[in-house]
C-alpha positions as CSV (number, residue, x, y, z in Angstrom):
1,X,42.8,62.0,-29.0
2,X,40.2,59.2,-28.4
3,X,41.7,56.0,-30.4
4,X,41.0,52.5,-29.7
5,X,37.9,49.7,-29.0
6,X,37.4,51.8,-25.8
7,X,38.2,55.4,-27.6
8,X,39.9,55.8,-24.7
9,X,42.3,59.5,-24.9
10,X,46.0,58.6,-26.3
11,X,48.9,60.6,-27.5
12,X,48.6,61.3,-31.7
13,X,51.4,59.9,-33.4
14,X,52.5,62.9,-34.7
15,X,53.0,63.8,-30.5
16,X,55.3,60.9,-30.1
17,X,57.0,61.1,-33.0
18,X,58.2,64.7,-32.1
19,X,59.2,63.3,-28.3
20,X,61.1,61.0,-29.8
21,X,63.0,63.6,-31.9
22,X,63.4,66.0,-28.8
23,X,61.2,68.7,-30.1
24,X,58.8,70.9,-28.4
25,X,54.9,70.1,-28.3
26,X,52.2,72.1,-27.5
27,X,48.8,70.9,-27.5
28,X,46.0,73.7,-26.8
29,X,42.7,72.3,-26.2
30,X,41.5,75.7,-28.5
31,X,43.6,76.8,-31.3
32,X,42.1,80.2,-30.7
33,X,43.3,80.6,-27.1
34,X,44.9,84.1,-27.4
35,X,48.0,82.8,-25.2
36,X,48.4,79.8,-27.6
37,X,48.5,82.6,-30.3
38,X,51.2,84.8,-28.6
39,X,53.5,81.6,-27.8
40,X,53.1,80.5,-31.6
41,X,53.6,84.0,-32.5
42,X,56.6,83.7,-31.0
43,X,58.0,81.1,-33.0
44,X,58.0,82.9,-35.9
45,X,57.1,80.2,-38.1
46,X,57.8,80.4,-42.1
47,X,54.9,77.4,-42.5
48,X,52.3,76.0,-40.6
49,X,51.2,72.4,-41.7
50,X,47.8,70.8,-40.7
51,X,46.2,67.3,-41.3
52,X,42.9,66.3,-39.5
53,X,43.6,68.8,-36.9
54,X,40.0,68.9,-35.8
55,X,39.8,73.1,-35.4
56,X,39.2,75.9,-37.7
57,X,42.3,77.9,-37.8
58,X,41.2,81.3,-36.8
59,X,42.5,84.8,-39.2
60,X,45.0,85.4,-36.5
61,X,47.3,82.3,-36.9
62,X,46.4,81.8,-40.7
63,X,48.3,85.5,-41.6
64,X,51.7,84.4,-39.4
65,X,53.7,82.4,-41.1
66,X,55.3,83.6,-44.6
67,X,54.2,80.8,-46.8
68,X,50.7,80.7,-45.0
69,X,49.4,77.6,-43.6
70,X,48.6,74.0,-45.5
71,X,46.1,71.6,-45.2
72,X,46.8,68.1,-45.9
73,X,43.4,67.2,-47.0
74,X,42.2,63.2,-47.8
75,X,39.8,64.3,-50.2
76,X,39.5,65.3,-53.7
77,X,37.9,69.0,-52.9
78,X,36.1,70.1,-53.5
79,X,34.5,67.3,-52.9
80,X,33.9,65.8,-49.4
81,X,34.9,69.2,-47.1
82,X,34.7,68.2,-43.6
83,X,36.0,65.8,-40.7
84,X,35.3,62.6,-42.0
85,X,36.1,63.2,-46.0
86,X,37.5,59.3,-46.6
87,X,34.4,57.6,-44.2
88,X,32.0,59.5,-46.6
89,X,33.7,58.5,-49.6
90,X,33.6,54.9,-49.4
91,X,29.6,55.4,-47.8
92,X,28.5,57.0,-51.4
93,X,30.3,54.5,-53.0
94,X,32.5,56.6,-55.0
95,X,35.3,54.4,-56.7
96,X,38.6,56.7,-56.4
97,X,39.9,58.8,-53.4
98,X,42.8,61.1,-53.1
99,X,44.6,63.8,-51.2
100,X,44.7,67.3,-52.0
101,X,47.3,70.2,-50.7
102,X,45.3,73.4,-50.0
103,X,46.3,76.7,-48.7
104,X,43.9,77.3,-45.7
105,X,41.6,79.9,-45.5
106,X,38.7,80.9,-43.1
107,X,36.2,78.7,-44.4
108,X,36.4,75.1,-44.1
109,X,38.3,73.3,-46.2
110,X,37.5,76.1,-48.9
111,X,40.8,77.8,-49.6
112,X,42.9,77.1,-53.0
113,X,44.5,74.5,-54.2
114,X,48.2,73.5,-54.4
115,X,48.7,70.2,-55.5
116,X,45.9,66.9,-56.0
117,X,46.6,63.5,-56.7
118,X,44.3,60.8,-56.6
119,X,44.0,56.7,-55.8
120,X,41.5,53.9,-56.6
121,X,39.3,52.9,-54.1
122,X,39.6,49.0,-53.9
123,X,36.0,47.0,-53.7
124,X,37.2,45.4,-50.6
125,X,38.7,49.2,-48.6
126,X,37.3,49.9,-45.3
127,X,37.7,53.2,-44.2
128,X,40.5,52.0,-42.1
129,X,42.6,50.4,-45.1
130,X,42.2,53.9,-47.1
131,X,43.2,56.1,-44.7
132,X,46.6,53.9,-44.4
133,X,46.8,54.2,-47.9
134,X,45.9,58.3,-47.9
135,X,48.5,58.8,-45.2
136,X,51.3,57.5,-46.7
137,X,50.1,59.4,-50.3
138,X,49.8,62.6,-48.2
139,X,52.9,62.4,-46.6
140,X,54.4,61.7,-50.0
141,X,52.9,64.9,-51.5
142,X,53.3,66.8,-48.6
143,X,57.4,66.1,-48.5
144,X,57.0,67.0,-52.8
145,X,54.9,70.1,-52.4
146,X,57.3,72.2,-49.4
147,X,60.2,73.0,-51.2
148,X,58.1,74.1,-54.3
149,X,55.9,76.2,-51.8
150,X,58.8,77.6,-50.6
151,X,60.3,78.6,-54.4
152,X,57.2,80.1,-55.0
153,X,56.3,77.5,-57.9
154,X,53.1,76.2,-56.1
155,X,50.4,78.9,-57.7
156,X,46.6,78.3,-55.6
157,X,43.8,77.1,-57.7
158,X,40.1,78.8,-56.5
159,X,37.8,75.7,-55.7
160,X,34.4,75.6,-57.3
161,X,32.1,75.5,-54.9
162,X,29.5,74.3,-57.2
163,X,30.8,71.2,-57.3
164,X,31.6,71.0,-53.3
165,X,30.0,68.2,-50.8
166,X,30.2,67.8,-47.5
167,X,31.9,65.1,-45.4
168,X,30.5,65.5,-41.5
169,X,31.5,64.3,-38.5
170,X,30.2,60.7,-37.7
171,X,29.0,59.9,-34.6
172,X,28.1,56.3,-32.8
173,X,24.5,56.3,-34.2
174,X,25.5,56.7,-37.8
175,X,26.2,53.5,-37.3
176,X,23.3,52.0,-37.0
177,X,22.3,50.4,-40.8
178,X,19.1,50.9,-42.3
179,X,18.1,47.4,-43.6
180,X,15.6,48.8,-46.4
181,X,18.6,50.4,-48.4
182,X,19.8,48.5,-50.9
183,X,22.1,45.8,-50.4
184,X,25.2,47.8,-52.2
185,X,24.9,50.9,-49.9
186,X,24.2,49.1,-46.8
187,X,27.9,47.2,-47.5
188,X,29.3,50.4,-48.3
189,X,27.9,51.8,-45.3
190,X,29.9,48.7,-43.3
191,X,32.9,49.7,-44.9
192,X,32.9,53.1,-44.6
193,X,32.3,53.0,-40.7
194,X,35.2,50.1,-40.3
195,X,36.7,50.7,-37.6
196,X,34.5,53.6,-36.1
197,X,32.0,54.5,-35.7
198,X,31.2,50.6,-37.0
199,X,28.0,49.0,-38.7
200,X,25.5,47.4,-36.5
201,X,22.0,46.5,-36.1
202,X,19.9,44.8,-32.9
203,X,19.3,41.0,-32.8
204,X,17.2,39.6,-30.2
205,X,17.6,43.2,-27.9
206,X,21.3,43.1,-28.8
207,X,24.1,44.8,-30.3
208,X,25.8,43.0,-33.3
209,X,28.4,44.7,-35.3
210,X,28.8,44.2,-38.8
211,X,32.2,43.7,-39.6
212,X,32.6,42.8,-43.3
213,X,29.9,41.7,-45.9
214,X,29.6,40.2,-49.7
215,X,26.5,40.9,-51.9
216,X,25.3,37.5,-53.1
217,X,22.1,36.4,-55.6
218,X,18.9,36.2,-54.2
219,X,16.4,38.7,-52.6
220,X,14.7,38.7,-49.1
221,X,12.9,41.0,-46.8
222,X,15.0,43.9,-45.4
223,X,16.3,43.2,-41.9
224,X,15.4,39.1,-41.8
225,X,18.2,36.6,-41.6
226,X,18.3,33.7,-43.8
227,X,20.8,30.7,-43.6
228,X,21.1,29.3,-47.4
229,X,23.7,27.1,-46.3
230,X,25.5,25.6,-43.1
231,X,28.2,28.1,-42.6
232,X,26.1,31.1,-44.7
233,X,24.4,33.7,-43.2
234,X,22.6,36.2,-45.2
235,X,20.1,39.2,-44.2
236,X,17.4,40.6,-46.9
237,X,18.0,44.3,-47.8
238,X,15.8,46.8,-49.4
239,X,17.4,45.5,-52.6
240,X,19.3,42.1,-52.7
241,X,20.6,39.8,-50.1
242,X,23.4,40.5,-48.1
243,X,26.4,37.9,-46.8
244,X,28.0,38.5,-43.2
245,X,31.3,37.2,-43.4
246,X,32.6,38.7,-40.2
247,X,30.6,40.0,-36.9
248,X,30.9,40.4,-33.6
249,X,27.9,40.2,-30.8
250,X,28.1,42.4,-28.1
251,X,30.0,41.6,-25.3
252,X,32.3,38.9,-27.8
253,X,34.7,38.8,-30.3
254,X,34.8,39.6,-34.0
255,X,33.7,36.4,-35.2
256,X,33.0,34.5,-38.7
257,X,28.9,33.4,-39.7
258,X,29.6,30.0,-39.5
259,X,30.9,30.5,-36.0
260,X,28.2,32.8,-34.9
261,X,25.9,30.1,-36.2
262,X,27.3,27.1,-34.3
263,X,26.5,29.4,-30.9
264,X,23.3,30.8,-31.9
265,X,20.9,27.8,-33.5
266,X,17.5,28.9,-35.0
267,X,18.4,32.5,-35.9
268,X,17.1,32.2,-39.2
269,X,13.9,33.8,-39.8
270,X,14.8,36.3,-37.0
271,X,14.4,40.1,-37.6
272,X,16.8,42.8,-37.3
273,X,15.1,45.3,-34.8
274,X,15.5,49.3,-34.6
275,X,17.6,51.2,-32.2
276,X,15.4,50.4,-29.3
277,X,16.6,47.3,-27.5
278,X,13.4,45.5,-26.6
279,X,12.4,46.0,-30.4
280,X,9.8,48.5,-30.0
């Protein structure tokens, strides 16, 4: 899977982990290959366990194995159903996260659930720091819920869908911020697409990332830079005044303001452009 600052394609830990221990891996590029299905078939598996596997799994694998297939899930469905449940979380500024244990149906992320438990979402989390925190909670849960799964103790619970929202996929240009948001949702926007996709905007026809912010006093216009004090750098949102404390311009590395300042004299006053490099 593509991982790293070049999303270049690497093994998934899971992969290694399983080398390590000498067992068998296979990796079809779609779960709904029918030879996949025949080899896995084959296996005559009692469970089938999934987390962020990326693919619907179709009716033909879901009916094998005798205590069905589970989804460890880093939401708190039915909320956020979808690829990118913890990103969206932090972007809508919702204050605790969780992980939920679902027996998988057709739909996605729709079937019933087994077990739930939930976390605080800390004011500093990126999406990277949570989904540390979700793994280790989901392996937790997962290690608690198999044996009562297996005695029959774990009874499904029907989602309401009434209550369901949608977590999508994020791509690069989600990651371009919208400076006339308020200054709360454009930092929760910054966390929630640390690491990737990442927060960015266009200075002077280039791409600068926005690594980590602070909401400070004081109001400005949306997109402008302002520098209140020597090492301070601050850019008006639709709502409030936003502090960078870390960035990184293209080409360089993550960086504080007050070293992004020392390089780059006279950038007050200047104005976030759109995602068209020559500012158009």
């Amino acid at each position: 899977k593509p991982s790293g600052r070049g999303r270049s394609v690497a093994p998934p830990a899971v992969k290694l982990a399983a080398d390590q221990m000498g067992l068998q891996v296979y990796q079809p590029r779609r779960v709904r290959e029918p030879a996949f299905i025949e080899g896995l078939r084959g296996l005559h598996p009692e469970i089938i366990v999934v987390a962020a596997y990326g693919q619907i799994l179709p009716k033909e694998i879901l009916s094998l194995p005798k205590y069905r297939c589970i989804n460890i899930h880093a939401s708190l469905l039915p909320q956020y159903r979808g690829a990118a449940p913890i990103n969206w979380a932090i972007i809508r500024g919702e204050t605790r996260a969780g992980i939920t244990i679902m027996q998988m149906d057709e739909g996605m992320d729709t079937g019933g659930i087994l077990m739930q438990e939930d976390i605080p979402i800390d004011p500093g989390d990126t999406a990277g720091t949570l989904t540390d925190k979700l793994a280790a909670l989901g392996a937790r849960l997962i290690i608690t819920a198999l044996p009562l799964i297996e005695a029959g103790a774990l009874t499904p619970a029907a989602q309401d869908s009434s209550r369901a929202t949608l977590a999508p996929l994020l791509k690069k240009e989600d990651g371009l911020l919208d400076w006339k948001l308020p200054a709360e949702e454009i930092r929760n926007r910054v966390r929630g697409l640390t690491p990737w996709p990442g927060a960015y905007g266009f200075l002077d026809g280039k791409l600068l990332k926005i690594l980590e912010t602070e909401i400070v006093p004081g109001e400005g216009e949306p997109g402008v830079l302002y520098q209140n004090s020597k090492n301070a750098l601050d850019v008006g949102a639709g709502n409030g005044l936003l502090r960078f404390i870390r960035i990184q311009p293209e080409g360089k590395r993550p960086m504080t303001a007050g070293e992004f300042l020392r390089g780059h004299r006279g950038v007050a006053g200047k104005k976030f452009s759109g995602p068209e490099k020559n500012g158009t």
